[in-house]
N, C-alpha and C positions, 0 to 999 in steps of 0.2 A: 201373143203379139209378134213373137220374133218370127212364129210360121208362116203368119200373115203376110208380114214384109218382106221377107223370103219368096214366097209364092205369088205376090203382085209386083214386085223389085219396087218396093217403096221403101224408103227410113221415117223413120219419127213414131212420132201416137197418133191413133188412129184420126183423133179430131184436129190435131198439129193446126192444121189451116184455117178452119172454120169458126173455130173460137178464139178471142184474143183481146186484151184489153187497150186501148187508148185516151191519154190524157185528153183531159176536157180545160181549154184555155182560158173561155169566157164565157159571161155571161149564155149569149146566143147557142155556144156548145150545149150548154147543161140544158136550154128546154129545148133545142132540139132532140138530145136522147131520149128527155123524158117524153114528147111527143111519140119516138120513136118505141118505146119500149109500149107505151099505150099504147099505140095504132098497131101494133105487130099483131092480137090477136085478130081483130080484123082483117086485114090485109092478108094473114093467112086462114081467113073465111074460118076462124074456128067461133067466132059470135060474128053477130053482126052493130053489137055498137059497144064501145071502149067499158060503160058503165054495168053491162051484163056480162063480163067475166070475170069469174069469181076469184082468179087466182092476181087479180090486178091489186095496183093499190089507187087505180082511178075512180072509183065508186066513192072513194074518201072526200076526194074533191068534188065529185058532181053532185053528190047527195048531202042533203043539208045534214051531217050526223054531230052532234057535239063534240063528240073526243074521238080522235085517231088511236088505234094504237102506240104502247109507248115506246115499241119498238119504229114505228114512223111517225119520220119528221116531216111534216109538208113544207116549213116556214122557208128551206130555201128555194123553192119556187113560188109558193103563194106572195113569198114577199116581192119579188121581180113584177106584180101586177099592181096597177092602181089599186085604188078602195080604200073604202073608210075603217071598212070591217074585213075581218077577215073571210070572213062569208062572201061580199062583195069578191074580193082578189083572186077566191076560188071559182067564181061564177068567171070570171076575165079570162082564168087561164082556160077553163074548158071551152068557155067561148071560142079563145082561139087556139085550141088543142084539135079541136074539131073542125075545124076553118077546111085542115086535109084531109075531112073526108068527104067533105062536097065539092072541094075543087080539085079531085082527082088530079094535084099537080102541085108541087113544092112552092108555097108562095113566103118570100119574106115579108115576115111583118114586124113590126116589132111594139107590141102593145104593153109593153113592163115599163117600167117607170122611166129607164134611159132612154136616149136615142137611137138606139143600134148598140150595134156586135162592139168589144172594149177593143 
């Protein structure tokens, strides 16, 4: 690493910039990432829809299966949607998890139980 930065006159680690974490405030925060971590294989054209990559943990929610892994927890986003069932709240969120990838365009919505961002 030290030749590296040496020989392109950079300091730090190599990914320094690129990687980096960010508190999440509210509600609105958290299914935006989670939108965001699901739509990324798409958007970087490595499938073509959120529920056919295998290394997601979106299939959990699109696909009717009975038990998650117990290393994932869905309940804090599944709970942020209407329904009766939990089956229902997971149909809401992909509902509108998906909403961005036919309107090719950031739309606020807010179909969880509150009125908007806390």
């Amino acid at each position: 690493m030290m030749n590296h930065n040496k020989k392109y006159q950079v300091q730090g680690h190599l990914f320094e910039k690129r990687f980096y974490s960010k508190p999440i405030y509210d509600l609105y925060g958290l299914l935006e990432i989670s939108r965001y971590i699901h739509l990324n294989p798409v958007e970087a054209r490595i499938t073509d829809s959120p529920q056919n990559y295998r290394w997601s943990s979106f299939p959990f929610y699109y696909y009717s299966q009975p038990q998650s892994p117990d290393y994932l927890n869905l309940k804090p986003i599944t709970e942020l949607f209407s329904g009766e069932t939990e089956s229902k709240q997971k149909q809401n969120y992909c509902r509108w998890m998906v909403n961005d990838l036919f309107s090719k365009k950031f739309v606020r919505t807010y179909p969880y139980k509150s009125t908007g961002p806390m």
